[in-house]
Residue, then its C-alpha position, 0 to 999 in steps of 0.5 A: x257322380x249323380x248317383x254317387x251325391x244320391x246315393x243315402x248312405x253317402x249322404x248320411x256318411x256326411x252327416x255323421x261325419x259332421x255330427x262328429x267332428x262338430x262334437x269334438x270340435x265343439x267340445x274343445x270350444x267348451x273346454x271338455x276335451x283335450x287335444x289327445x287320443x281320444x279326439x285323434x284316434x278313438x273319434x275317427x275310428x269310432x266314425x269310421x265304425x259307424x259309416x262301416x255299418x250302414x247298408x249299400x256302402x259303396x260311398x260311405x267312406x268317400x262320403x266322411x273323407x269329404x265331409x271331414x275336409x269340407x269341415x276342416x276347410x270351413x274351419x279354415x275361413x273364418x280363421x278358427x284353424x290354419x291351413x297347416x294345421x288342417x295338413x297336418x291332421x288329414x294323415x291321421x284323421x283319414x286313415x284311422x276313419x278308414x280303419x273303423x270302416x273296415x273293422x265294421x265291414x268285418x264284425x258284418x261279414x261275420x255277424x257281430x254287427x247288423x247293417x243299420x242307417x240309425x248310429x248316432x249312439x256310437x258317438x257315446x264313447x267319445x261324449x262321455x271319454x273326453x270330458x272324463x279324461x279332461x277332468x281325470x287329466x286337464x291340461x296334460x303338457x309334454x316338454x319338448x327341447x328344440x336344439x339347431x346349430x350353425x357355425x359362422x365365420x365371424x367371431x362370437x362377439x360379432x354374431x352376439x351383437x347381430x342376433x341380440x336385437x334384430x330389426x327386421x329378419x330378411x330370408x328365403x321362407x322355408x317351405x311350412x312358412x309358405x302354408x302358415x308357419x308364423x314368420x318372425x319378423x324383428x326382435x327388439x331387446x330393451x335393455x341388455x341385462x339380467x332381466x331385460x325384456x325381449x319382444x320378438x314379432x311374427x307375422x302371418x304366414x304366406x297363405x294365412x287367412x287374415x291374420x291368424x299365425x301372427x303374434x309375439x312372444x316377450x323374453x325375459x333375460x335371466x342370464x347374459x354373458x356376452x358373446x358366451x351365453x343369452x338365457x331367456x325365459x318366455x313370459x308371454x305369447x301370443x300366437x292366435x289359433x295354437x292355443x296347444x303350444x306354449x312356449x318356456x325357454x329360448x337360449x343362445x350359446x355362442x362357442x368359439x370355434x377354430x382362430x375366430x369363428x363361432x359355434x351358435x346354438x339356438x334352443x327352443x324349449x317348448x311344451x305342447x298337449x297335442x297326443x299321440x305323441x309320437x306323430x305330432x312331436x315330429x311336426x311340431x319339431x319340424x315347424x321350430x326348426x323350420x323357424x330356427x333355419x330362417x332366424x339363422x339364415x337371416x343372421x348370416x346376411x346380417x353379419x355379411x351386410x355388417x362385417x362383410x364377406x369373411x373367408x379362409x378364417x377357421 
């Protein structure tokens, strides 16, 4: 271990690892980067590149894996990112380094690339990417619909009155809410009518720091039929530390099913800057569905607390 730790190209991995993600990270605090493919991919790959051709290698890529959670986990502390989102990252961010390691490692086998201990110009394709496709393309949002349903065997009219308006939301978390999912908390509804205000509350996760994860999100009511349909569009958010998720809509069906049980359909319409797409779209969908499950559960409870224990009804 201690000839690993003075090993100098270890020890200069670590510092380009933190050069580099402290750049990105940086940037974003500067708003001349987006949350894309130029900071999850090209920045590892480039870093990866990098410590590829620095001479006597051994280290070199068990030096930026640590330095890049040493990083991840210090902008944890302070709360400036959440436990989750830094589990989230680590299965893109780790293998993409490791593939700019190998790339490097061949250009060298084959003489393309000389081995040197002085690459802080590779981080130049990242400096001037970001701000040029912040500005060429700011705040680009995909729109993303989250739909979960759940049949109750309580009529539509008792499980609209039971999720209109919850006082406080009892259920076992699911499993990202044991990270730092935010968990909701209570949903108050003013007045139930087109235009109404909803006020839904979350708190911070199991293992948030302080209280970052918490937050509310305002509804406005803009179409009710009762015990059929509740149609809300969000106006305000508050949800400290994802400044790249936004929510839009959040929409109620409530189906007769059967004699008298009832088809509920809750829907999340959200919107997210977050890319490569076709790995964060799944996790943000699993962490929304993942609230879904504990508001729904929650309403079963509250309909057998209310309505009592209901069976053999279709």
């Amino acid at each position: 271990m201690k000839r690993i730790l003075q090993d100098r190209s270890f020890q200069l991995s670590i510092i380009l690892t933190l050069i580099f993600m402290g750049t990105g990270v940086g940037f974003l605090f500067m708003g001349l980067a987006n949350y894309s493919w130029i900071l999850f991919v090209l920045l590892p790959i480039v870093l990866g590149i990098s410590i590829g051709a620095m001479p006597n290698g051994k280290y070199t890529f068990w030096g930026a894996v640590f330095a890049a959670v040493i990083f991840l986990m210090a902008m944890y502390i302070p709360g400036l990112s959440g436990l989750l989102c830094i589990i989230m990252t680590l299965p893109i961010l780790i293998p993409l380094i490791f593939l700019g390691y190998v790339v490097a490692h061949l250009l060298k086998k084959y003489k393309a690339l000389k081995s040197t201990t002085n690459l802080p110009v590779l981080l130049l394709p990242f400096m001037v990417g970001a701000p040029v496709e912040y500005f060429m393309h700011p705040h680009q949002q995909e729109i993303v619909e989250v739909r979960t349903e759940q049949v109750y065997p309580y009529s539509p009219e008792q499980v609209y009155d039971a999720i209109k308006s919850v006082d406080t939301l009892v259920a076992e978390k699911p499993f990202l809410m044991q990270f730092d999912l935010p968990v909701p908390v209570k949903c108050v509804l003013e007045k139930e009518e087109v235009g109404g205000l909803r006020t839904c509350y979350f708190k911070a996760g199991s293992m948030s720091n302080s209280d970052f994860g918490g937050g509310t999100i305002v509804e406005k009511i803009t179409r009710l039929e009762k015990a059929k349909m509740l149609r809300m569009d969000v106006i305000d958010y508050n949800m400290v530390g994802r400044n790249w998720i936004g929510f839009k809509e959040a929409i109620y069906y409530f189906d007769k099913v059967g004699k008298n049980s009832c088809k509920l359909t809750r829907v999340t319409t959200y919107t997210s800057e977050l890319t490569p797409r076709f790995y964060w779209e799944p996790l943000e969908k699993l962490g929304i569905e993942q609230e879904h499950a504990y508001v729904l559960d929650n309403l079963a409870n509250d309909l057998k607390q209310n309505y009592g224990q209901q069976k053999g009804r279709e």
